[in-house]
TIDO-940780 format. One record per residue: x, z, y of N, C-alpha, C in turn; residue in one letter. Coordinates in steps of 0.1 Angstrom, whole numbers, plus 2048, in hexadecimal, padded with zeros to 3 digits. Example, Ala and Ser with C-alpha at 12.3 -4.5 7.8 and 13.67 -1.06 7.14 Angstrom:
% residues 2
88484E7C787B84E7D388484E7DFA 8808477EA8898477F588184F800S 
//
This chain:
% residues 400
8D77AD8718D37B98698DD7BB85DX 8DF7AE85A8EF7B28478FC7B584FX 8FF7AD85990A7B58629147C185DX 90A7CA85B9127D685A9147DC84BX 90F7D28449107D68379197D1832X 91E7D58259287CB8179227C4814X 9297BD8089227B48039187B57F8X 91D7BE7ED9157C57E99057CE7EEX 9077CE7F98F67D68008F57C6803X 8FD7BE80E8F07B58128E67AD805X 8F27A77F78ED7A67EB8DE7AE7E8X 8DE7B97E68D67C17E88CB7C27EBX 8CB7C27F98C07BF8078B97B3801X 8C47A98008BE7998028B479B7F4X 8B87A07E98B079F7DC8A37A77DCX 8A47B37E48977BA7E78897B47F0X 8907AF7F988B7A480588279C7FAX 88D78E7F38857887E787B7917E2X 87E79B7D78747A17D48677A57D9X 8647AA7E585B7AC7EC8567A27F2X 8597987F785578D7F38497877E8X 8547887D88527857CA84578F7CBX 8437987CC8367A27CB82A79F7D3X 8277947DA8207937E28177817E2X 8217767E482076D7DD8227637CEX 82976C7CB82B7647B78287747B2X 82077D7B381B7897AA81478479DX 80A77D7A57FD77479A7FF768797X 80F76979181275879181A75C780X 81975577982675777083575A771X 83B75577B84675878584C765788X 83E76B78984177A79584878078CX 84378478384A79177785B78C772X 85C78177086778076C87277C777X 86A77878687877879087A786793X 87179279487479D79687E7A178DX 87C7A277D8897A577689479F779X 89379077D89F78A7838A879378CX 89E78E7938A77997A38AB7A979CX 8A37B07918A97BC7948B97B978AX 8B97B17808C47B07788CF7A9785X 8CC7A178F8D579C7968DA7AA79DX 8D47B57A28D97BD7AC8E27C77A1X 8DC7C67958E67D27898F37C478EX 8F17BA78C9017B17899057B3794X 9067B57A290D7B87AE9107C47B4X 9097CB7A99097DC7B49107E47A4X 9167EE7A79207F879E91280679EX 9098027959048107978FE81C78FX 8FB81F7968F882F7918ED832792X 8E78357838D78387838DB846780X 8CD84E7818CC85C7858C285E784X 8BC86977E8B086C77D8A4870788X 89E87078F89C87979C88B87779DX 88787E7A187887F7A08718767A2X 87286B7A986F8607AC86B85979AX 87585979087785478586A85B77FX 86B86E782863874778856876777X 85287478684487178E83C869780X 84285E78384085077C83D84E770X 84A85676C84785575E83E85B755X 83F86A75A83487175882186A756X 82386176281685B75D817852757X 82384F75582183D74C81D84373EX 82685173882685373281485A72BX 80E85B7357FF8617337F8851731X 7F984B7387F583C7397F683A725X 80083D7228038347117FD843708X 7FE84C70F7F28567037E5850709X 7DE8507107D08487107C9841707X 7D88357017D38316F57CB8326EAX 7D08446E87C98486DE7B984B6DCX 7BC84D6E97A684C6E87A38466F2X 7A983B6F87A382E6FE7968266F5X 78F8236FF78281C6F678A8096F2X 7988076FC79F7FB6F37AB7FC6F7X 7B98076EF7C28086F27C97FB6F6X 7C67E96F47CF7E16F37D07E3708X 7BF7E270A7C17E37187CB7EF722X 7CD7F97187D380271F7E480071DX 7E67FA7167F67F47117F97EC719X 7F07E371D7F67D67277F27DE732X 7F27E773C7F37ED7458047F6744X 8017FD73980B80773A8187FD739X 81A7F672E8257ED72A8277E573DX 8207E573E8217DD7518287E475AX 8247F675882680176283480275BX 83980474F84480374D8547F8753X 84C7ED7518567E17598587E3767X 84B7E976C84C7EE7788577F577DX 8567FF77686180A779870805777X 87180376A8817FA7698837F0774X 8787EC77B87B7DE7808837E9792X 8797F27938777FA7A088480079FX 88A80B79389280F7938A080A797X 8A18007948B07F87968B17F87A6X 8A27F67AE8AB7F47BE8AB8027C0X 8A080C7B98A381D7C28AE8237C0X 8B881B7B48C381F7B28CF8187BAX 8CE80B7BF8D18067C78CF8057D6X 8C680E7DA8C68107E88CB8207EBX 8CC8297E08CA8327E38D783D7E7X 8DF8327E68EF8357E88F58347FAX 8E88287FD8EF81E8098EA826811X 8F182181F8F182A82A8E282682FX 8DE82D83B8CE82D83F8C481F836X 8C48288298BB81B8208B1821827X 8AB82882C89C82983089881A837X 8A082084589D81585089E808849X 8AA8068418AE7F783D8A37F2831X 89C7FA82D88D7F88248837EE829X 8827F98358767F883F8767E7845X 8857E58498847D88518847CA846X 8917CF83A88B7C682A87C7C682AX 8777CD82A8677CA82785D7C5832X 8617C884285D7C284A85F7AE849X 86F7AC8458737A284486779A838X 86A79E82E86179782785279A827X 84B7A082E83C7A383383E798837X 84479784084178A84D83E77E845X 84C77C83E84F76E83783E76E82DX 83377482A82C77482182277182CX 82277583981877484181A765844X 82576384782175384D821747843X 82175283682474382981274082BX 80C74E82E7FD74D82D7F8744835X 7FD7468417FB73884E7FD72E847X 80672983E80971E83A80471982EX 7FB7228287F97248187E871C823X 7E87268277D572282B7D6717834X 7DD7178427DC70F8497DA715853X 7E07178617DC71D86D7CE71C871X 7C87128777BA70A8767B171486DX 7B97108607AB7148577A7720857X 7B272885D7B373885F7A873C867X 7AC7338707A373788079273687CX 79672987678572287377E72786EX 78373186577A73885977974485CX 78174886578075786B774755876X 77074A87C76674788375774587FX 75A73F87674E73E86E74A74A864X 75675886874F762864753766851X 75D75684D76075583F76C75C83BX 76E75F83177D76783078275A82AX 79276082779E75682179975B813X 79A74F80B7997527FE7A875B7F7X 7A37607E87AF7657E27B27597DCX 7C37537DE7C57497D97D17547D1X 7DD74F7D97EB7577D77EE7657D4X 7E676B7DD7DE7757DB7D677C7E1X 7D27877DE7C278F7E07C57907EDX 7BD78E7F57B978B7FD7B879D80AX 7B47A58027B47B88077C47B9806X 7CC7B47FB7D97B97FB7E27B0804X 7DB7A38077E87988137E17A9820X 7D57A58267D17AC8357DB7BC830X 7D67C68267DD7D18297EC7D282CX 7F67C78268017C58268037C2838X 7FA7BB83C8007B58487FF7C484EX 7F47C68517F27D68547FE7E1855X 8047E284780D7E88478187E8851X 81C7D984F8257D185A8237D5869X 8177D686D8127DC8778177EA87AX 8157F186C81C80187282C802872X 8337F586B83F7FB8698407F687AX 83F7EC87E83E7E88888417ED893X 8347F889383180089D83A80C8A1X 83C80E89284081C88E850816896X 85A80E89186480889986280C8A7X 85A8068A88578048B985A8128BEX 85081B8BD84F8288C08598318BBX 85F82F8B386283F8AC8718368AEX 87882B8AC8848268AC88881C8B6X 88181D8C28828198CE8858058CFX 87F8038C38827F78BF8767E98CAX 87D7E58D18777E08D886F7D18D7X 8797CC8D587A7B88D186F7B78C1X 86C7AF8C08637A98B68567B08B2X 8537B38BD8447BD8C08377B48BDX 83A7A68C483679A8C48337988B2X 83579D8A683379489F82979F899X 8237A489C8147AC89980B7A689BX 80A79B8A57FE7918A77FB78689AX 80378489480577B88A7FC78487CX 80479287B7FE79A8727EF79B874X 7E97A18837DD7A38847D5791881X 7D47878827D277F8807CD77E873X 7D877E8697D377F85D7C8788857X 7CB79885D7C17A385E7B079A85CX 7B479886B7A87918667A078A865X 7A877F85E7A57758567A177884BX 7A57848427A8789838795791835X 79379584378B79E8447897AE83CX 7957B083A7997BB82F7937C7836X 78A7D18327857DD8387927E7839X 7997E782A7A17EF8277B07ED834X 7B47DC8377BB7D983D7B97E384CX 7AC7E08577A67E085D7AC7F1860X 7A47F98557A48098577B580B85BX 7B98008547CB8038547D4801865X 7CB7F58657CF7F08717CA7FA87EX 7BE7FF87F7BB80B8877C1816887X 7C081E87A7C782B8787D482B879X 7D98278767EA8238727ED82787FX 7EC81F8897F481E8967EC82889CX 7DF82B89E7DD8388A27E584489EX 7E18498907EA85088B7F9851891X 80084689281084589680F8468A9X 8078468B180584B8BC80385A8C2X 7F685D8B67FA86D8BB8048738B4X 80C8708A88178768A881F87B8B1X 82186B8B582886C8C18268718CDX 81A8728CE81887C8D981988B8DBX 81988D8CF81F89B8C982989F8CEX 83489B8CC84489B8CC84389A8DDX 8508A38DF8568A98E58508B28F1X 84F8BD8FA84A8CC8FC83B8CA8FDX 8358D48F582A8D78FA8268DC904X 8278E090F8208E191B8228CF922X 8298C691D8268B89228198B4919X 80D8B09268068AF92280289D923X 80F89892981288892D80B87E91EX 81787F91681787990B80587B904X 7FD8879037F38878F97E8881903X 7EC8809117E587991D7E486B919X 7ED86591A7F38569147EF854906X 7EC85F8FC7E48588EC7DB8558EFX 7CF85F8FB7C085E8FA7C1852905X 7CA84E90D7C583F9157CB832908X 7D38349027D982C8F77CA8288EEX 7C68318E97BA8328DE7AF82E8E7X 7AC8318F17A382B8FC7A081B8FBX 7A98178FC7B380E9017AC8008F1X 7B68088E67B18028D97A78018D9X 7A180D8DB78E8078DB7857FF8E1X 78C7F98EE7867EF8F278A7E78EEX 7987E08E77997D68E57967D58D6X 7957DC8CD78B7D88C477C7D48C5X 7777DE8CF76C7D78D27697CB8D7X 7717C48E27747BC8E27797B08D8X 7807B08D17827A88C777A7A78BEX 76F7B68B97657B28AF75A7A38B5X 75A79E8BF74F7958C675B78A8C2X 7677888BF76D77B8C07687738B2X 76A76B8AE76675F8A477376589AX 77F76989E78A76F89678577B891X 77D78589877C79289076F79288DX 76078C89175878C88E75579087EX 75A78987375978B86775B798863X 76879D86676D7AB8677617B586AX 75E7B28767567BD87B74A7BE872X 7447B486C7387B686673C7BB85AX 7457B88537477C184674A7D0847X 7537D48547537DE85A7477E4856X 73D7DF8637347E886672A7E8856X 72D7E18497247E383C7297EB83AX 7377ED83673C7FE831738805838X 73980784973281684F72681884BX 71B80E84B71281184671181483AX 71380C82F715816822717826825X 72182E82D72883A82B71984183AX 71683C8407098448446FB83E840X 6F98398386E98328346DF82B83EX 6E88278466E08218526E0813853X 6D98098566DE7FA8576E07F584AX 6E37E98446E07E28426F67E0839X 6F27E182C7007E48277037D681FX 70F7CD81E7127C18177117C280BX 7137B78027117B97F47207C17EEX 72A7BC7F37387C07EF7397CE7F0X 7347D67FD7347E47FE72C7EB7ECX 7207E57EF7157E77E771B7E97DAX 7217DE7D672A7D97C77357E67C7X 7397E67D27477F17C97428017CCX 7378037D172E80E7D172A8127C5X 7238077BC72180B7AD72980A7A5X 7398017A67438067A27458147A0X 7458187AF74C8237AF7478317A7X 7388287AB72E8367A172F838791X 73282A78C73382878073D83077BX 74A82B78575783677C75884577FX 74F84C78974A85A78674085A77FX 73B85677A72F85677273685B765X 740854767747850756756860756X 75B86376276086E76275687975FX 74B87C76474188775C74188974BX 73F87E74773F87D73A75087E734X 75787E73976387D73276E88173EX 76E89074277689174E78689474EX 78489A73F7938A173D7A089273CX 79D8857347A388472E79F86F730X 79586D73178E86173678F85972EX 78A84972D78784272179583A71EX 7A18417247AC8347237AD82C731X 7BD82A7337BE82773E7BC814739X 7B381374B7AF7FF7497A67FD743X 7A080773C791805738788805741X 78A80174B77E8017547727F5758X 77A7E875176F7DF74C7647E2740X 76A7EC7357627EF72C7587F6735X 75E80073B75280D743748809749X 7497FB74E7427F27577377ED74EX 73A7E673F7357DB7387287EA72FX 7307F472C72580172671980272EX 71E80473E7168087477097FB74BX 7097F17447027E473D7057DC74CX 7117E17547137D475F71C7C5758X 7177BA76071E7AE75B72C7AF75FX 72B7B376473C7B277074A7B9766X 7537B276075D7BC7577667BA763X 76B7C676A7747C47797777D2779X 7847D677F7887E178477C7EA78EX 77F7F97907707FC7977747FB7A6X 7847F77AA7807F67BA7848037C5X 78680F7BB78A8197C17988237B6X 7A18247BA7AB82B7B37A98367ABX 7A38407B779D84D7AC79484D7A7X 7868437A977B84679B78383C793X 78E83279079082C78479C83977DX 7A384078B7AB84577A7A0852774X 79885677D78F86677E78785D771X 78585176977C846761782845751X 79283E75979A83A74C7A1849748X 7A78507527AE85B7507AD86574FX 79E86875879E8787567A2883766X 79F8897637AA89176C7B3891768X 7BE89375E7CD8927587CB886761X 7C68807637CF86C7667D1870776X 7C587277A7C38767897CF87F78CX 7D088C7877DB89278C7EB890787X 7EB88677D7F88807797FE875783X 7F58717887F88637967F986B7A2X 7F08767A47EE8787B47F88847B6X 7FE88C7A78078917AE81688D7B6X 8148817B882387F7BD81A8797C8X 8108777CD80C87B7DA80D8867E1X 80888F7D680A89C7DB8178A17E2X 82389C7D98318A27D883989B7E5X 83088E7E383788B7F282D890801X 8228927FE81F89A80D8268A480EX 8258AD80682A8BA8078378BA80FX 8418AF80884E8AE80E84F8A9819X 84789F82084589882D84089E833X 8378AB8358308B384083B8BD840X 8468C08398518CA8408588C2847X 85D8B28448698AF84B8618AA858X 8578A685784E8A28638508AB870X 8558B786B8528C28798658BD878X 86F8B787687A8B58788828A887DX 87C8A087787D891877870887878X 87388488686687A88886486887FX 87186487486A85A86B864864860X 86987285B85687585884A87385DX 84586F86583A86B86E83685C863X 83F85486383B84985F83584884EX 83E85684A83985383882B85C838X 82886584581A86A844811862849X 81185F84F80584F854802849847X 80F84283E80F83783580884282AX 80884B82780585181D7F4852820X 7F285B8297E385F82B7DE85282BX 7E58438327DD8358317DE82C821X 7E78388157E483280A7DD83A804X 7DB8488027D08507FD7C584A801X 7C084780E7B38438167AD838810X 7B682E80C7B481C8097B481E7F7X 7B98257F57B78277E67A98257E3X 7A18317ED79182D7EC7888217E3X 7918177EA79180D7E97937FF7E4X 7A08057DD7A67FB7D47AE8017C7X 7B47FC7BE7B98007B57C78007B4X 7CE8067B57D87FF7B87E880C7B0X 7E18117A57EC81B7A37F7810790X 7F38097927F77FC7878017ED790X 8037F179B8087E57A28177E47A5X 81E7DA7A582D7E07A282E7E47B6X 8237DD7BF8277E27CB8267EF7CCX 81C7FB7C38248077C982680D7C3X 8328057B783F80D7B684880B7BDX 8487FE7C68527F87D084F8047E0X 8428097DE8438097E78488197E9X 8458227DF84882D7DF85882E7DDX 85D8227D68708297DD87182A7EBX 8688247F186C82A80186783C803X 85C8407FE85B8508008658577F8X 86C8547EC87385E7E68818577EEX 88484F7EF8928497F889484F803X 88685280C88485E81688586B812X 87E86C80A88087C80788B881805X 8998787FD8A287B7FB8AA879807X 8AB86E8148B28718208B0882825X 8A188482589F89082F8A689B826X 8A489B81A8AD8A58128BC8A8816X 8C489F81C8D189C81D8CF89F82AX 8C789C8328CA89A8408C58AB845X 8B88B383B8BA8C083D8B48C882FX 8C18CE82E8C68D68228BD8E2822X 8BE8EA8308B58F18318A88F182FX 89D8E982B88E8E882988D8E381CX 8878EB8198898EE8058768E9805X 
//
């Protein structure tokens, strides 16, 4: 894979690899924060570069910058300082590789496989953190893997991911060889028993099949023949594997969310818990919609609402629609916005658009469900959509 690079890129690669890595195993460690500045001051000492301003920067700042007005009518600005002061290191930290990849030849692809490389290496540290055995055993007995290293929704969704870049290789870049290491990923899945993982691991590769079945003449009606035996196909073997001792656990927390979302059967306590999360932080956007209690106040919003629990509420947009307001809501989501917009034009041109619309609609979806606009992974993760956005810009000048 460095082969073809200088020395300077493979430098580069190798430091981002670490990094992604560093964001997944030493995050929640004392460690994590300061090897990531490491690495980014090492790639300024080997690379000659050139920062630049580019929307990617402005997106960002824009909200960091709303993040530190909050303060002022936050119900405890210190909480909303140690977020913002966080989302800031973030950026500086992020910035140094988007400036650093953004010169080099197909940094897309060479992203994709850096991050595949270090997915893996996090997947099998997990085999080795828990113990193969214990994986199996507890996946049998229906138990999840505890959060040790870390949370336990963000090890499964990562593998997941892995799974689409995977896939997306497979299909869209004719990439054949190391197809085999998605069994490893699903494994974890679900051991993990992550719902959010789970929806990822279904849709994802759905999604990235009818694309593909899309592509090339419509009157062939071959390919969209081949999604619906493909999807066929998936659904028995999930069904199938929901009966194994490996996915059993899965399936039942599965089926408590469905039931939560049609009122039928019999819902877990975890569904139940981030249900009244979720209610709480629209509860608390009603009362305060423009402008919201300050960002990270969402333990206070919890502790008002006379619950014991001081915890994040579990879902992205009732915590910023909570702390933020709509300003917060539409200070974060328009650079969702900015990148569909730009990925459904190049999508009808270039089939690795395919891959950043899957990944997007499978991070709007899972947002539902987790919190996750404070994490330095997605600022890591969005230099890959603006790193894209800017190939397809180059690659066609024409689509404005």
């Amino acid at each position: 894979m460095l082969n073809q690079y200088n020395f300077k890129e493979k430098a580069t690669i190798i430091a981002t690899f670490c990094l992604y890595v560093d964001l997944f195993i030493l995050e929640n460690t004392p460690a994590g924060a300061p090897i990531a500045l490491g690495l980014a001051i090492f790639v300024i000492g080997v690379n000659n570069l050139k920062f630049s301003f580019a929307p990617y920067h402005l997106f960002f700042l824009i909200f960091i910058l709303y993040c530190y007005a909050t303060t002022f009518w936050a119900l405890n600005g210190y909480y909303t300082l140690t977020v913002a002061n966080g989302l800031v290191q973030s950026l500086m930290v992020m910035s140094v590789f988007y400036a650093a990849f953004s010169p080099m030849k197909d940094n897309v692809n060479t992203l994709i496989k850096t991050m595949l490389c270090g997915g893996y290496v996090v997947i099998f540290y997990s085999f080795f953190f828990y113990g193969f055995g214990r994986i199996l055993s507890m996946s049998e007995d229906s138990m999840r893997i505890s959060n040790s290293f870390i949370n336990v929704n963000v090890l499964g969704m990562m593998s997941a991911l892995m799974m689409l870049f995977h896939l997306y290789l497979h299909l869209f870049e004719k990439r054949r060889k190391d197809i085999i290491f998605i069994i490893p990923a699903i494994i974890i899945i679900g051991a993990t028993q992550s719902r959010k993982a789970i929806f990822m691991a279904i849709m994802g590769p759905l999604l990235l099949f009818w694309f593909k079945s899309r592509t090339g003449p419509r009157h062939n009606l071959l390919p969209f023949v081949r999604f619906i035996f493909i999807a066929f196909v998936l659904l028995i073997l999930l069904d199938l594997l929901s009966n194994t001792g490996l996915f059993h656990g899965a399936y039942e927390r599965m089926m408590g969310f469905v039931n939560s979302l049609t009122g039928e059967g019999e819902v877990d306590s975890s569904t139940s818990l981030r249900a009244y999360y979720r209610q709480v932080g629209w509860d608390q956007f009603l009362k305060t919609p423009l402008l919201g209690v300050g960002i990270n106040n969402a333990p206070l919003i919890l502790s008002n609402a006379g619950s014991s629990h001081r915890t994040y509420l579990h879902c992205n947009y009732a915590e910023l629609a909570a702390c933020g307001g709509l300003a917060g809501l539409i200070s974060y989501y328009s650079i969702h916005t900015y990148i569909l917009t730009k990925e459904l034009k190049y999508a009808k041109k270039d089939p690795s658009a395919v891959l950043f619309l899957v990944w997007m609609f499978l991070i709007l979806t899972t947002d539902w469900g987790s919190v996750s606009y404070y994490t330095k992974r997605t600022f890591f993760n969005f230099i890959m959509f603006f790193l894209h956005i800017q190939q397809m810009k180059q690659r066609y000048p024409e689509i404005k």
